[in-house]
N, C-alpha and C positions, 0 to 999 in steps of 0.2 A: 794475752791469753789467760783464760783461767788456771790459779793456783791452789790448792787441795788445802788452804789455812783454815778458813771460815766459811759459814756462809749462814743463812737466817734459821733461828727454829723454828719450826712448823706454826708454832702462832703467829710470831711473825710474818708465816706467808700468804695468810688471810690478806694481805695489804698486793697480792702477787695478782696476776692477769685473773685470777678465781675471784678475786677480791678486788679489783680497783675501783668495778663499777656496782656499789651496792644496790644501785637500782635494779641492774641488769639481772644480779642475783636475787632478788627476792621474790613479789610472787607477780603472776600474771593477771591482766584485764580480761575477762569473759565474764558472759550471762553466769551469772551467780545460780544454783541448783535453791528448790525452794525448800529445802529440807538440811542444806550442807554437806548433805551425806557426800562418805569419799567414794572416789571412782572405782568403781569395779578394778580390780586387778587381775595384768592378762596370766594369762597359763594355767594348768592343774597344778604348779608346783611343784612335785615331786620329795625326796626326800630329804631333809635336811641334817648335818652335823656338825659340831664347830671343832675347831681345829685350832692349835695351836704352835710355831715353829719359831727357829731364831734364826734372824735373818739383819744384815747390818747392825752385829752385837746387841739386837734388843731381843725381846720376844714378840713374838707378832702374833693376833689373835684373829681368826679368818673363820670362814663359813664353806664348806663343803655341800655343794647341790647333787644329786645326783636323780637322771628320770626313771620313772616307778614301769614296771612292768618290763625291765628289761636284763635279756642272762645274757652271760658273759660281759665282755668287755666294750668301753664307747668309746666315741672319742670326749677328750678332756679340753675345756675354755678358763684359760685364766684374764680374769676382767681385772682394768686396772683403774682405778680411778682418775677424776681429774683432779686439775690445781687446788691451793691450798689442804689443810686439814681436813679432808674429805673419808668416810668411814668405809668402812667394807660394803654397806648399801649403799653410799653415792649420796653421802647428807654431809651437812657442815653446819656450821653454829648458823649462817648467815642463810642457809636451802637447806633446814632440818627434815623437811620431808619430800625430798628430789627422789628417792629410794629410786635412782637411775640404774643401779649395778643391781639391785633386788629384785626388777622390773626383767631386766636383761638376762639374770640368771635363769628366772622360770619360764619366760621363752627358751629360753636356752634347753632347760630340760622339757618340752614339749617337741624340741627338736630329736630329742635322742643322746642330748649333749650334757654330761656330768663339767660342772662348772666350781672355779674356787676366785672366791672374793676375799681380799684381809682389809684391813685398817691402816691405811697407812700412818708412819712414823707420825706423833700428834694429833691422831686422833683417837678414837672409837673410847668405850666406859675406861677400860683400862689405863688411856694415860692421865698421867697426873701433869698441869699446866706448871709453869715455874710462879712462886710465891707472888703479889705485886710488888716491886722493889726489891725484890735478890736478882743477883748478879746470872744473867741469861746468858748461857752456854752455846756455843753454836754449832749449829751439825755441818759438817760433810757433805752436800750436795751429791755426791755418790753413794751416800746411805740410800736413797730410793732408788736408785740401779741396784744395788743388792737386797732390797727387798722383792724385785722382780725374777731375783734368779734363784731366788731361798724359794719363793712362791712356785715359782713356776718346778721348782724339785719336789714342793709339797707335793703337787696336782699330781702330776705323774707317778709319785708315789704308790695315790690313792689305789687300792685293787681293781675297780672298777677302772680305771682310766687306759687306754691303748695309749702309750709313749707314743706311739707312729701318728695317731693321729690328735693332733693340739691346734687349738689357734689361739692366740690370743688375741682380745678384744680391750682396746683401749678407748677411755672416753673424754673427749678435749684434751687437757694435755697430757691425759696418759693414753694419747696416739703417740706420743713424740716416744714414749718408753716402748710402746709396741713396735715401733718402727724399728729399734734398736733392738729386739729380743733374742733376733740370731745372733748377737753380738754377746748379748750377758747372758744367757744360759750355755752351761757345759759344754766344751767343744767335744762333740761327735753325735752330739741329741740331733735328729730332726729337725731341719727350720720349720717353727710353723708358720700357717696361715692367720690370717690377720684380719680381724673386725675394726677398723678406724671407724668413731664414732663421733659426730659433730668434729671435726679434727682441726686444729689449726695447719692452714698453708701458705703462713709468712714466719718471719723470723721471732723469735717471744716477745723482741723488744720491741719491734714494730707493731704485732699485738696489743702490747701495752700502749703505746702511743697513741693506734687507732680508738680502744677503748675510752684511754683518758680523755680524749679531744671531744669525744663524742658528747661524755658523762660535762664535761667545763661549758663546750657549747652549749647544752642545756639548760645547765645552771646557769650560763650569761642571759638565755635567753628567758627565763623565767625574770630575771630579777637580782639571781640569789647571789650571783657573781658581779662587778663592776669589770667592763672590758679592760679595762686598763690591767686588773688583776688575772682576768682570763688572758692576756697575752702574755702576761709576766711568767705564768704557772705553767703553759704549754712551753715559752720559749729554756725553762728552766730543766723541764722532763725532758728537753730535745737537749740539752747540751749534756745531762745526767746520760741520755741513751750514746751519744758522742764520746764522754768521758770511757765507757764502760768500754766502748768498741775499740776504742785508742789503746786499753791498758793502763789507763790513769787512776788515781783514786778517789772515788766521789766525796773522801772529807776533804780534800783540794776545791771542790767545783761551790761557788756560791749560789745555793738554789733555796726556794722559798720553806715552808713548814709544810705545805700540802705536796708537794713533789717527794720529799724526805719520807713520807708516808711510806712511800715504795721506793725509791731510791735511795736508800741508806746505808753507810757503809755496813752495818749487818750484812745488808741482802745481798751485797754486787758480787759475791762468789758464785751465791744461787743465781742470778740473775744472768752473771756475764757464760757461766757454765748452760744455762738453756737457751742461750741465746747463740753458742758457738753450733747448736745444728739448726743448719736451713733445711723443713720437714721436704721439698723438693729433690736435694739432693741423698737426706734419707733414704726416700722414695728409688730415687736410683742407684744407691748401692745393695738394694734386698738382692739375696739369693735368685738369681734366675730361675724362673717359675713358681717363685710363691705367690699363693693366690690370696689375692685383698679387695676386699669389698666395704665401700666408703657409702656412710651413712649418715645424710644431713636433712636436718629440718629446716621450712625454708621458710620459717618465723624464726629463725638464729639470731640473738640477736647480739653477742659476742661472736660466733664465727661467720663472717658473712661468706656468699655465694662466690664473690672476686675472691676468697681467701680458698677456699675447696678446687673452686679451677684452676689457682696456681698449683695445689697441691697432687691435682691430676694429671699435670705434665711431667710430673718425674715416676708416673703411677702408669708406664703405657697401656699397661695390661688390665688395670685395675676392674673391677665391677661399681656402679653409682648407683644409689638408689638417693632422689630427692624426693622430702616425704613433704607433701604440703599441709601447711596448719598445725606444723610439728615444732615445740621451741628448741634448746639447747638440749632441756635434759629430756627429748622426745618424746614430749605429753604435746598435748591438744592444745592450742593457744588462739584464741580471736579477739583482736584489739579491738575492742569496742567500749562506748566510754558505759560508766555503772560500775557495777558492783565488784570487787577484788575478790578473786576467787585464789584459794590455798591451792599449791600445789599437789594434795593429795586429794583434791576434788577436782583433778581434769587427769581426764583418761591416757593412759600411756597409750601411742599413736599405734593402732592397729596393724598398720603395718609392714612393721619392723618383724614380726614375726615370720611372713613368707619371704621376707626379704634374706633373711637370716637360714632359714629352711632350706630355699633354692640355692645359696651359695655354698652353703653345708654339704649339700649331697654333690658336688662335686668338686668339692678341697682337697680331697684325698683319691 
């Protein structure tokens, strides 16, 4: 079982399920635009402010949404990011313009819904990276559980926000913190309702397994690998995922230089701690009657389809919307060979907004 020593810094978890498959993250195959220009962005927006709070001993620097033309009080979404160093817009070093949470916010406010985004721990302008070559500190793996429950007292705070009415929306693996939300905020708040968004529904480690194999069978199959090495490199990740689940310690386990990427004693805290929830059984300890509605693109090409229907069997009640032609961070995606197009030249998937609308108006 996990123990509260160590676990990776947030740069280090670029190397995490956000991170294993650079391919996976970087940008998409479509008809190239003959001009580059970026994609229309969905919503009016509404109003914007930033915000700053402490939350797991740091400070944390966040974005306040709120929708234009409306009196009194809304309901409040706090959006969480996914894996790795991912910013309050849903960008990271390696998907600098995914702006998934930026995307989701101003739907959001065209809903009627006042929304708060932060930066998680290693990321956004504010953090500073550790030197190259000084000695790297390691966090807590429960520091981002306590960003969610600082965050989520910001939101509420806010004057505009109705405490009674909250959901939060998490996206890839910040579903696995959304799933847990009645758990880290305040005991006697509200459970809210829940937007899982591309969500994983297997276990992290298996995630990782599925990703790695995929990203090495590639590489064997181009070339760029030697089978002999792709059976060495998988067979190494699979005793690294063994090690973790036993309780052993991965500087014990003899594994290769490209498994150690992500398998490292750094990480096995963060690792063997998001690995002890199965998002299924999540699923079935939420609050009776809280209302969740799961949204997946079905060009995913990190969560697949077998991964969302495990996740819908602990979800009885749940609502699905599969959006076709939609990738991870739910823009527009058609594999066709040519031109590479940026992820801020294909249009966030139209949608997600009625989708988000209609399950809105009866959350509460």
């Amino acid at each position: 079982m996990f123990t509260p020593a160590s676990s990776p810094t947030a740069r280090l978890r670029a190397a995490l399920v956000g991170g294993v498959a650079v391919a996976l993250l970087s940008t998409a195959c479509a008809p190239a635009s003959e001009d580059g220009a970026s994609a229309e962005v969905p919503g009016v927006g509404g109003t914007e402010r930033e915000l700053a709070f402490e939350g797991g001993g740091h400070e944390v620097s966040a974005s306040f949404r709120a929708p234009e033309g409306v009196s009194g009080t809304v309901p409040g979404a706090l959006i969480i990011s996914g894996s790795g160093p991912t910013d309050r817009d849903g960008n990271s070093d390696m998907r600098p313009d995914a702006n998934t949470n930026w995307n989701l916010s101003r739907v959001l406010a065209d809903a009627g819904v006042a929304s708060l985004r932060y930066d998680k721990y290693g990321s956004g302008s504010d953090f500073v990276p550790p030197v190259p070559g000084s000695e790297v500190r390691p966090v807590d793996p429960r520091l981002f559980d306590e960003q969610v429950a600082a965050a989520y007292d910001e939101l509420v705070s806010q004057p505009e926000v109705d405490p009674e009415r909250v959901v939060v929306v998490g996206h890839s693996e910040g579903a696995l913190y959304a799933l847990r939300a009645h758990e880290l905020i305040d005991d006697g708040a509200p459970s809210p309702a829940l937007v899982l968004a591309a969500p994983p529904g297997t276990r992290y480690l298996d995630l990782i397994d599925r990703q790695l194999t995929e990203q090495v069978r590639v590489a064997e199959a181009l070339g760029q690998v030697e089978e002999g090495q792709a059976v060495q490199t998988l067979s190494d990740a699979r005793a690294a995922r063994a090690a973790l689940r036993a309780g052993r310690p991965l500087g014990s386990a003899d594994i290769d230089t490209v498994v150690q990427g992500v398998y490292s004693p750094r990480n096995e805290d963060f690792l063997a701690y998001m690995d002890s929830f199965d998002p299924v059984e999540l699923g079935e300890d939420l609050p009776e009657g809280t209302p969740v509605l799961v949204v997946w693109g079905e060009e995913d090409a990190q969560v697949s389809r077998e991964d969302v229907d495990r996740l819908m069997t602990g979800l009885e009640d749940a609502e699905r919307v599969d959006i076709p032609g939609a990738d991870h961070i739910l823009r527009r995606y058609e594999d066709q060979p040519g031109s590479t197009v940026l992820d801020s030249q294909r249009p966030f998937a139209e949608e997600v907004s009625p989708a988000l609308e209609e399950f809105l108006e009866t959350a509460w």
